[in-house]
N, C-alpha and C positions, 0 to 999 in steps of 0.2 A: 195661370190658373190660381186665385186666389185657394190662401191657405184655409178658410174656412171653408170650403163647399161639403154640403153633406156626406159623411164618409161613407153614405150609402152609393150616395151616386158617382162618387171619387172611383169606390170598387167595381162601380157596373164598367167605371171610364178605364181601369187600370187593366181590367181582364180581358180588354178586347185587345190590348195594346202585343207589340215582341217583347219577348223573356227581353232581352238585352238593352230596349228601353225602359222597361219597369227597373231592370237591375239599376239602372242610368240614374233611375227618377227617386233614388235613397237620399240624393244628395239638395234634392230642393228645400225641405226644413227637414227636423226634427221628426214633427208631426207622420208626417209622410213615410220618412225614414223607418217609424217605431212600427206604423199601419204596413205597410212593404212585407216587411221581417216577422209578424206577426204570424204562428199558426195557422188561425184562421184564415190570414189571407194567401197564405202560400198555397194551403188544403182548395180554398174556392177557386184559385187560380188553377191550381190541377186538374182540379174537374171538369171544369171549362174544357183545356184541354184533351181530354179525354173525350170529351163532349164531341167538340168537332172531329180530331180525329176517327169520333165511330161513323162520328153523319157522313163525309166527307169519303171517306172508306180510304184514307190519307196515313201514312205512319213512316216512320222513319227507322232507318236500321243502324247498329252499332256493331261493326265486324274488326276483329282484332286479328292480325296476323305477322311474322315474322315476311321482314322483305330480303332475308339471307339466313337460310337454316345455319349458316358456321357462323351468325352473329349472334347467340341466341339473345343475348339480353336486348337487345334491338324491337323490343315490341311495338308494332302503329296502330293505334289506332283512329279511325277514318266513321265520320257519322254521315250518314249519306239518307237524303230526302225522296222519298220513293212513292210512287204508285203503282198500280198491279203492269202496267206498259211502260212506261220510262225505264233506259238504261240507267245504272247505278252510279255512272262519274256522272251526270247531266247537271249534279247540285249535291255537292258535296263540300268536306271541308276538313282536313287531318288534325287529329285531339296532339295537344301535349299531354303527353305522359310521361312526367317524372319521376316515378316510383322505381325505384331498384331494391330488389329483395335477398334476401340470402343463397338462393334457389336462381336466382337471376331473369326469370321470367315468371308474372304472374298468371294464373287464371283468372277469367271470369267465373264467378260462381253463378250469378243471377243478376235482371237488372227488374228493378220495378219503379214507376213513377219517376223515372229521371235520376234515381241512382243506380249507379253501378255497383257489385260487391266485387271484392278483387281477393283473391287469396294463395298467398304463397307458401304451398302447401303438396310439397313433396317428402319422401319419407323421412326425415329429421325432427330435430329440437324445433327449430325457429319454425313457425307457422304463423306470418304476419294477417291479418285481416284486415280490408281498408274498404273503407265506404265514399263513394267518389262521384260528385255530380261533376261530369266535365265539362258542361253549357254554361255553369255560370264559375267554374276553375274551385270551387268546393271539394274537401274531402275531408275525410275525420277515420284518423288509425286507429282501432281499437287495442285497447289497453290486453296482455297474455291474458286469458284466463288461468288459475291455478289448477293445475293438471300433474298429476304424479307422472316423473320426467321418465326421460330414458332408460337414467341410469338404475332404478328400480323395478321399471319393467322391460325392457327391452326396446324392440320394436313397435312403433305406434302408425297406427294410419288412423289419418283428421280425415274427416268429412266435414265440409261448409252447406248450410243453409241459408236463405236470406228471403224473405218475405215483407208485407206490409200484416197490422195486424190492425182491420175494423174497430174493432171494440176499445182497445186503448188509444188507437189515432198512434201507433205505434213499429215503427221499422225494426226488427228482431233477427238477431245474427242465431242461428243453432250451428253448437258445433258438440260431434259425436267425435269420440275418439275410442277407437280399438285395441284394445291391448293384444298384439298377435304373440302365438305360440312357434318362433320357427321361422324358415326365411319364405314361406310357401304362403304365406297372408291371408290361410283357410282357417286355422286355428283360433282361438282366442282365449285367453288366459281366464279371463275376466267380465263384467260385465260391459259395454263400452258406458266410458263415460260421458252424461250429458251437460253442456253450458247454452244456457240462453243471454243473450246482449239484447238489452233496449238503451234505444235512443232516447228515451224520454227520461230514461233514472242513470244514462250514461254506467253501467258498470252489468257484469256477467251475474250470475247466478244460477244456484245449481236447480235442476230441474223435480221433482219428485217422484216422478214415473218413472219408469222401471224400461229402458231402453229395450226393442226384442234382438236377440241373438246374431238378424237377419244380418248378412257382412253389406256394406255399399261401399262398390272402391272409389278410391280420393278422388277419382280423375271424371266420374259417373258422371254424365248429365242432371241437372235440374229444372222442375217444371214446376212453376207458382201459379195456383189457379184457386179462384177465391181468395182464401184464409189459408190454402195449405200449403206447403213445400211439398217435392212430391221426387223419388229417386227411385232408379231400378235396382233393386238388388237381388242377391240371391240369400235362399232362406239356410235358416240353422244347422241343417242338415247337410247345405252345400250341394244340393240336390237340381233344386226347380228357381228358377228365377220369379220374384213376384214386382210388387208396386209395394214400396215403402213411402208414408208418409208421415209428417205434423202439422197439425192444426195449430195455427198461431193464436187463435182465439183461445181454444178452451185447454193450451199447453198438451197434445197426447198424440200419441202415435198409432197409428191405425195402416193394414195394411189389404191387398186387393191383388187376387188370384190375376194372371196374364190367360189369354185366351190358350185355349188346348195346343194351337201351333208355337206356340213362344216359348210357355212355360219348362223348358226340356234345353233351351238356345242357351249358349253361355250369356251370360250377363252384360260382358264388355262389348257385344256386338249388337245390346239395342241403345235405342237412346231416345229421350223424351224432349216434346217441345209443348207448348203449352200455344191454342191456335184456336183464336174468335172464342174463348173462357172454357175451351176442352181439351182433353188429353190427348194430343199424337203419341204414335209409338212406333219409329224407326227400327225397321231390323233387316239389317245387311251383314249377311252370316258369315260371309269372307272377305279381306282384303280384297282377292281376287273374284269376287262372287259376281255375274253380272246381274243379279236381282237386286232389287228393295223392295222390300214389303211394308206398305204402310197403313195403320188399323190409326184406328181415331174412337174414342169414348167421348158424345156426346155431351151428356152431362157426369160429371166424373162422380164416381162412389155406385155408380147404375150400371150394373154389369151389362145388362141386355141394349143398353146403349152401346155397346162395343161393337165395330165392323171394320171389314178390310177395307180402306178408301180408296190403294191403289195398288197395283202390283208393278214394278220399274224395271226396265231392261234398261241397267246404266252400265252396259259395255259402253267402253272409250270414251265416257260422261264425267266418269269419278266418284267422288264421294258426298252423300247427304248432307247437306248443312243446314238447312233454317225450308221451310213452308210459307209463301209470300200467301197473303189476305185472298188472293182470287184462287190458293189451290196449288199453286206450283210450285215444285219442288228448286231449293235451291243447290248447284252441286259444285264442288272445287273439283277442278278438271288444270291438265297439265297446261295449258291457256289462259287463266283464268277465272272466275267465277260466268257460269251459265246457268241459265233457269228453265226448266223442263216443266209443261204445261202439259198433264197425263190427259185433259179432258179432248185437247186437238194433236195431240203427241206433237208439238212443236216444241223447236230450240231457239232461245233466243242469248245471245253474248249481251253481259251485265256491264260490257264496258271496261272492268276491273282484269288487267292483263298480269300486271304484275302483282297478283296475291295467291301465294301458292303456299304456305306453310305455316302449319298448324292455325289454319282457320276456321275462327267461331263468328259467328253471325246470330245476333240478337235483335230482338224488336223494342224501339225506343224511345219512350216520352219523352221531350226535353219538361223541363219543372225546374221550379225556386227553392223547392224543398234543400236544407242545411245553409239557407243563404243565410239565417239569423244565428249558422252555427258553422264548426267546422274550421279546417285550416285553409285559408288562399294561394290558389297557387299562383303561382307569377310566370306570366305569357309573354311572347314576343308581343311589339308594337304591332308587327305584320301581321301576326295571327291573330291577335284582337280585333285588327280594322277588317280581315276575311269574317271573323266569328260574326262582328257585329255588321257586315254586311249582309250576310247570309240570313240571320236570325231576322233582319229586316223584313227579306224579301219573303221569307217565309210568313213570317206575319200580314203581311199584304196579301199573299194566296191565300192565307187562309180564311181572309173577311172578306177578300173576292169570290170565293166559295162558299161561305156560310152566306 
């Protein structure tokens, strides 16, 4: 393909193509190289993406889990190509994950547009944050923000945020930290303190608003829907559990009452997912409980949009983990990963026999996004020829479908 073709029509050529041929196609000039890596084309190439995955009603998941509770540092993570009937190994593909942290196993915080955020963030000093495209082996560690240490307040709990932000074309880490009073993590000294990270100016800064009181513990779920970050926590009082949020756009924090039956539930027994651009809200009030209860806000900030979507008798099923596109819940059970469809109450096995411990399951764009940035991480030859297999075939379904 000559190097002069119009770089309009180069773009319409390059967006139809796989993530892991365009990655391929940096190396034919310069020209191409600079166009690839560019903003803009990474941004148009995402939307694309996003594009067909709505039409297509196609999307792909990123489930992290230990494969030996006495290994704990042993995290896998596994990205697996999904529709609302396909079992979950049918096309799939195991991520290297190289990060070791001080804490020895990281979280997920949130993934958006093909990044992941990962944070090591259990109650100590070290609190690593790491932004990680694993489809194209990208990642970029962010630098500590300056944070009054231990030794002058005591015990701290970090909270991570991670969003995209519209208006600046901007990915933004929040992180709040608590200054607690006491080893009971109810108290707080102080007011928590807030730092915001952009990718765009590479470095923290402090926020100017006035964080509320509300406690969100480290380990809380996250749900990004629009512009906002969005956590359950419990208010100043310690009383009522609400919806804590920030707007990435206009930097502020805003928060939103839980329905009459929640609002009274401890905190650590709901948890949020973010489902076709709305709010779920998971609440399974015991370990042992055989209910879920699951409410969904339509369009989120609109109270009267809030309903109960499903009520679950998940005796001998397990525990809630992720809501596939057609509605069905997904649950880690002593077997496996299975998916329970409330609308025909049907069970179906996801295939996945061996993931049993501490499993998260997230929904996943692959993107180029940090390809013009970021650190490389270096793959087996074998995993590269599976990645780039797979990303092939995927590409091919997806312009057999569009």
């Amino acid at each position: 393909m000559p190097d002069n073709l119009p770089e309009e029509l180069l773009i319409e050529i390059l967006i139809r193509l796989p993530i892991y041929t365009v990655v391929q196609f940096r190396c034919v000039s310069k020209s191409w190289c600079s166009l690839i890596t560019s903003p803009n084309f990474i941004n148009t190439y995402l939307n694309r993406t996003l594009f067909v995955s709505e039409s297509n009603n196609t999307h792909s998941l990123l489930i992290r889990h230990l494969a030996d509770i006495e290994i704990r540092h042993q995290d896998h993570y596994t990205r697996h190509w999904s529709n609302n009937d396909d079992p979950l190994d049918s096309h799939h593909f195991e991520l290297q994950f190289p990060f070791r942290g001080f804490n020895k196993s990281f979280r997920i915080v949130s993934s958006c547009n093909g990044l992941v955020c990962l944070s090591n963030d259990l109650y100590c000093i070290m609190n690593n944050v790491i932004v990680w495209n694993p489809i194209i082996n990208k990642s970029l560690t962010l630098p500590l923000p300056r944070i009054s240490t231990y030794w002058l307040h005591g015990l701290a709990n970090h909270v991570v945020g991670f969003g995209f932000d519209p208006k600046t074309i901007d990915y933004k880490v929040l992180k709040l930290t608590y200054f607690e009073e006491g080893p009971d993590h109810f108290r707080l000294k102080k007011l928590p303190s807030v730092k915001l990270y952009s990718h765009r100016l590479g470095s923290w800064r402090d926020i100017r608003v006035v964080a509320p009181m509300h406690l969100v513990h480290y380990n809380s779920s996250q749900a990004f829907v629009g512009e906002t970050i969005i956590w359950v926590a419990v208010d100043k009082n310690r009383s009522n559990a609400l919806i804590l949020s920030f707007d990435l756009r206009d930097e502020v924090f805003g928060e939103l009452n839980l329905s009459k039956s929640l609002v009274k539930m401890n905190s650590l027994t709901l948890s949020i997912v973010e489902f076709r651009k709305s709010l779920v809200v998971f609440h399974e009030p015991h370990i042992s409980s055989s209910k879920c209860f699951v409410w969904v806000m339509k369009e989120y900030g609109k109270v009267e949009s809030r309903t109960k979507l499903y009520t679950i008798d998940t005796v001998g099923m397990g525990e809630v983990r992720f809501l596939r596109r057609n509605g069905a819940v997904v649950l880690s059970s002593k077997n496996g990963l299975i998916a329970y469809n409330p609308k025909n109450q049907r069970l179906r096995d996801l295939g996945l026999h061996d993931v049993h411990f501490l499993v998260c399951v997230h929904a996943y764009i692959p993107s180029l996004v940090l390809l013009g940035k970021g650190n490389e991480i270096l793959v087996s030859q074998a995993k590269s020829r599976d990645l780039q297999k797979l990303l092939t075939e995927e590409g091919n379904v997806e312009e057999e479908k569009h």
